[in-house]
C-alpha positions as CSV (number, residue, x, y, z in Angstrom):
1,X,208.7,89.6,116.0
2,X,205.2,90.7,115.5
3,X,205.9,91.2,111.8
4,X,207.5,87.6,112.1
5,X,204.2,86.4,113.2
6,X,202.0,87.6,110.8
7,X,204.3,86.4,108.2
8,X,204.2,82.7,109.8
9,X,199.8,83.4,110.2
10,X,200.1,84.0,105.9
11,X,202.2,81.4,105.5
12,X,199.7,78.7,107.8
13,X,196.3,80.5,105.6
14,X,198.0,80.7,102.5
15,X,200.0,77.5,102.1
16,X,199.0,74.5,100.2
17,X,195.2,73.8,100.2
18,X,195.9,70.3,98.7
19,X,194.2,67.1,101.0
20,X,197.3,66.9,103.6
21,X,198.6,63.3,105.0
22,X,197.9,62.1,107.9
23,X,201.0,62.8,109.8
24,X,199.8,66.2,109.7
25,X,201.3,67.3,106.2
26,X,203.1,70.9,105.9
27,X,201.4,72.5,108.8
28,X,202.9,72.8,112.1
29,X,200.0,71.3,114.7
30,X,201.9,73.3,117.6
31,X,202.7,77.1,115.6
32,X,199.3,76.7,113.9
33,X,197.4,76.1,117.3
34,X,198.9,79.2,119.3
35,X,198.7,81.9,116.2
36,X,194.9,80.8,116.3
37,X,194.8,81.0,119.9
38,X,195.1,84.4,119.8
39,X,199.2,84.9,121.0
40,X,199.8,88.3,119.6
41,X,203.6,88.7,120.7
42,X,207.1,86.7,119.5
43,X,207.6,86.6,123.7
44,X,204.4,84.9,124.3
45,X,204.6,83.0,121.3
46,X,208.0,81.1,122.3
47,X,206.9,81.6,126.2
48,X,204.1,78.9,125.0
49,X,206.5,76.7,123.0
50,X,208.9,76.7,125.7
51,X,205.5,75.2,127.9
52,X,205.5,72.6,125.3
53,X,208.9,71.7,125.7
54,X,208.7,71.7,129.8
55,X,205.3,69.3,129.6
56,X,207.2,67.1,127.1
57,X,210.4,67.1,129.4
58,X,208.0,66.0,132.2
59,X,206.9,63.1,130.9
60,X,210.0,61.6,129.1
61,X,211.3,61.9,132.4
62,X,208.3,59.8,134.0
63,X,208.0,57.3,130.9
64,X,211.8,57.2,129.8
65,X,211.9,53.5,129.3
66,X,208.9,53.2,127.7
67,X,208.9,56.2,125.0
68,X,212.8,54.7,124.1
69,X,211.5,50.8,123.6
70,X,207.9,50.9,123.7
71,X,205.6,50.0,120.6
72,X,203.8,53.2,119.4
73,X,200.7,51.9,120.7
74,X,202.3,51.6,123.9
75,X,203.8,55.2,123.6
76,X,200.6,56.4,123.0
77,X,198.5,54.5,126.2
78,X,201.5,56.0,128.5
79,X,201.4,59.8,127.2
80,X,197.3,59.4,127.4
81,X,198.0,57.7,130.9
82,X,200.3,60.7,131.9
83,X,198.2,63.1,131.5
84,X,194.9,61.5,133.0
85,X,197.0,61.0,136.3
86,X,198.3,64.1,136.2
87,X,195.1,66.0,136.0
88,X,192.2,63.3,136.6
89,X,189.0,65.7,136.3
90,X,190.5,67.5,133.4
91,X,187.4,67.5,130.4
92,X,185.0,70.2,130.6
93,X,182.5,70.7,128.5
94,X,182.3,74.1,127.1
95,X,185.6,74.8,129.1
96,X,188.9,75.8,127.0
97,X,189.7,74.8,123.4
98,X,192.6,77.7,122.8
99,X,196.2,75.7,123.7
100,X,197.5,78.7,125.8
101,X,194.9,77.8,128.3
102,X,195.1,74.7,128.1
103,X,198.8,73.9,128.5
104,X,198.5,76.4,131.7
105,X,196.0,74.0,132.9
106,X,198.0,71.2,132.5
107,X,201.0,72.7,133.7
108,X,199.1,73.9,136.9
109,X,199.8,77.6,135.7
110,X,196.3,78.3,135.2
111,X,196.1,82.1,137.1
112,X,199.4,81.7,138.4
113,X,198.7,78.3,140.1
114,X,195.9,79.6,142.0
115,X,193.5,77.3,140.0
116,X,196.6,74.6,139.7
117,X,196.3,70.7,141.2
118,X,195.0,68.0,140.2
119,X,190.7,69.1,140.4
120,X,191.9,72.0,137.6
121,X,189.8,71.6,134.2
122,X,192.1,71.7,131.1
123,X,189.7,71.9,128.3
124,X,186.7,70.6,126.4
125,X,187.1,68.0,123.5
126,X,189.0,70.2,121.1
127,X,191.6,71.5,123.9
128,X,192.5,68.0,125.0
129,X,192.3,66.6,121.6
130,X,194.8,69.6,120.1
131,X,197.2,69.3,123.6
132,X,196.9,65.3,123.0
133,X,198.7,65.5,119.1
134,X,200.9,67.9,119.9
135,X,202.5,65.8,122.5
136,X,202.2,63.0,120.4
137,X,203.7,64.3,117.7
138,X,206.4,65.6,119.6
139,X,207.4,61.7,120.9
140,X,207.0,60.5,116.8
141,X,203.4,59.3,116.4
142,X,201.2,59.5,113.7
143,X,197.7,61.0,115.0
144,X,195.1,63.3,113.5
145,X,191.5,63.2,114.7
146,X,188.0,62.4,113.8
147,X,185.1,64.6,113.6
148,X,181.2,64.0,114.6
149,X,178.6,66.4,113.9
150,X,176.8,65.1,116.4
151,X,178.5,62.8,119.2
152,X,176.6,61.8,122.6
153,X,173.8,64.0,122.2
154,X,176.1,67.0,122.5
155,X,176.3,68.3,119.1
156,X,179.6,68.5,117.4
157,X,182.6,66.2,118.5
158,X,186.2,65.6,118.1
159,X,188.7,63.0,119.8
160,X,192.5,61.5,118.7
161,X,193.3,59.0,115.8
162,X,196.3,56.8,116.3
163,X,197.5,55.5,113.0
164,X,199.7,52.6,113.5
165,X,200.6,48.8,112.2
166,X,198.1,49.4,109.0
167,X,195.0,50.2,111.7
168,X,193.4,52.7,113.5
169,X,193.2,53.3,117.0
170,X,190.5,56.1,118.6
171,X,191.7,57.9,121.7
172,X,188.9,59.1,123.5
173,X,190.3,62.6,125.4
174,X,187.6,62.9,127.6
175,X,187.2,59.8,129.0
176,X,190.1,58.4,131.6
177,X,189.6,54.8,130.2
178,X,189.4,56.5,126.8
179,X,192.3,54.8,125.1
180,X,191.4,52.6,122.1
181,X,188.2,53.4,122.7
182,X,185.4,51.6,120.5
183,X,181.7,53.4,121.3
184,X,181.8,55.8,118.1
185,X,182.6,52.4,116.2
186,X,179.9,50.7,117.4
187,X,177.5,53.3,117.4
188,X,178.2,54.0,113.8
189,X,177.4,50.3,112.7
190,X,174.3,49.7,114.5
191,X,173.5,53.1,113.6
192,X,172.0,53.9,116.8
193,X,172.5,57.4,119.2
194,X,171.7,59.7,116.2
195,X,175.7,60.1,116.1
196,X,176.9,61.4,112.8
197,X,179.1,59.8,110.4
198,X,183.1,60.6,111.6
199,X,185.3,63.0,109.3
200,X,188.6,62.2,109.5
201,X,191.0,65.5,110.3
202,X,194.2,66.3,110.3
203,X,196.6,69.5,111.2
204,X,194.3,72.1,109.0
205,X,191.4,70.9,109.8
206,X,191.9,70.9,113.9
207,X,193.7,74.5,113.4
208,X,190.8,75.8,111.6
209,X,188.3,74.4,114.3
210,X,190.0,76.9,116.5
211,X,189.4,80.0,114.5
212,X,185.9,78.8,114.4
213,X,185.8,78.4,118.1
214,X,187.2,82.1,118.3
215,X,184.7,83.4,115.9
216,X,182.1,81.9,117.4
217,X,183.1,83.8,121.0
218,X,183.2,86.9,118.8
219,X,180.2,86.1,117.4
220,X,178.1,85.3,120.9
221,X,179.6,89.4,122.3
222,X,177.7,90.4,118.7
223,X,181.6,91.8,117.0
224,X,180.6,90.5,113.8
225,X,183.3,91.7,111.8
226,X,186.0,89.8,114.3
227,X,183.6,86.6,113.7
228,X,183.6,87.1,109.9
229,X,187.1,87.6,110.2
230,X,187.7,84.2,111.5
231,X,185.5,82.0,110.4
232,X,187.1,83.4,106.8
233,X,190.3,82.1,108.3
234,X,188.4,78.6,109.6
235,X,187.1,78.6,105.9
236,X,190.7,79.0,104.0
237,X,192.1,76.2,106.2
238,X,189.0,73.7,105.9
239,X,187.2,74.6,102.8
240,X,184.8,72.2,103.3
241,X,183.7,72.9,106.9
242,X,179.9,73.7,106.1
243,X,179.5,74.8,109.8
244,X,181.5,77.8,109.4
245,X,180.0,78.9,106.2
246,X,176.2,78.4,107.6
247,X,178.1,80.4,110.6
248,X,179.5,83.4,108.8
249,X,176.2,83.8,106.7
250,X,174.5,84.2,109.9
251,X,177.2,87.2,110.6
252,X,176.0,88.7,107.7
253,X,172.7,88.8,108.4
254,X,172.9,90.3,111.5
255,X,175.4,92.8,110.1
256,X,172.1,93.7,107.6
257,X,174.5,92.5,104.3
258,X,171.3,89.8,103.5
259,X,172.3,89.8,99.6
260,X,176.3,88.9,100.5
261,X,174.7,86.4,103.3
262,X,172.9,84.3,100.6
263,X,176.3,83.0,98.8
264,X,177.0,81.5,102.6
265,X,174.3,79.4,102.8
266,X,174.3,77.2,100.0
């Protein structure tokens, strides 16, 4: 199964490199997200899909009626809902952005429910955002995700896209009243905050933001050659994700390889 695993890892880095749709194009959000998260074993790997499964179960059985007649916009509002009531003080910032950790979180499994209920964090704004579309994609929705370099003062941002009826709807994962949430809209047109112009991403892109996340771990315990490593594997995914070159070239330089670290930075 191991074997199995790197074969599926080839197949995510070296599949199609082609601008994907929005629905999230030939990568698999939820395969993608654990093989980045670090699962190492076929048990593990289909332990954390069978979480999946078990957190979808959970609320089709709460929001039956709604996910079988509801408008996708309603769908949407009652998965977001969902998990807001189910863990209310779930957004950390600089808290978890693999999905293992954060569907334990959510489940209540965190450390074998000794960190469970409803005061458990679940992750920062790339966790929730990544749980978020794999739900959502699991119930039928379209969703991918914008991108700010610079969002509330923070530095880099990410947060849900809803595409639906012709429009667009932001989701706002860590915010409770985040749903259809308007403040990157109109920060962007009275171009105040200092917030950046919004990337839209898809699959890739949020997969790749999770082997930069990795790399950038590696990077801060000073195992360069495990940051290279992935921020190679953020670069495949998301060629144009300038973060992770200026990142890797700084790997490089502390590794002494200044000459190779050059071709990085440009």
């Amino acid at each position: 199964m191991q074997r199995k695993l790197a074969k599926l890892e080839k197949t995510l880095l070296e599949g199609e490199k082609g601008e994907e749709s929005k629905k999230g194009g030939e990568i698999d959000l939820v395969q993608g997200a654990l093989l980045a998260s670090g699962v190492k074993t076929g048990q593990e790997f289909n332990r954390y899909l069978a979480k999946v499964d078990r957190l979808c179960q959970r609320i089709a059985d709460t929001l039956c009626e709604l996910l079988g007649k509801g408008s996708d916009w309603e769908k949407a509002k009652g998965i977001f809902d969902w998990l807001w009531r189910a863990k209310p003080h779930r957004y950390e910032y600089g808290g978890s952005f693999r999905l293992t950790q954060v569907l334990d979180a959510q489940l209540g499994e965190k450390g074998r429910g000794v960190e469970g209920g409803e005061s458990e964090k679940v992750g920062n704004c790339l966790g929730l955002t990544i749980l978020y579309n794999v739900l959502a994609q699991r119930f039928g929705l379209m969703v991918g995700a914008a991108h700010l370099e610079d969002a509330f003062g923070l530095g880099p941002h990410l947060f849900t896209v809803l595409y639906t009826g012709g429009r667009t709807i932001d989701i706002e994962n860590i915010f409770p009243d985040g749903f259809d949430y308007r403040g990157h809209r109109v920060t962007l047109q009275r171009g105040v905050g200092g917030e950046s112009k919004r990337e839209e991403w898809g699959s890739r892109e949020l997969i790749a933001d999770i082997y930069h996340s990795v790399a950038n771990e590696f990077f801060a315990l000073g195992k360069w050659e495990r940051a290279i490593e992935n921020y190679d594997k953020a670069i495949t995914l998301h060629p144009k994700y300038t973060r992770a070159y200026l990142n890797k070239g700084i790997a490089l330089v502390q590794m002494g390889k200044t000459e190779e670290a050059r071709e990085w930075f440009r």
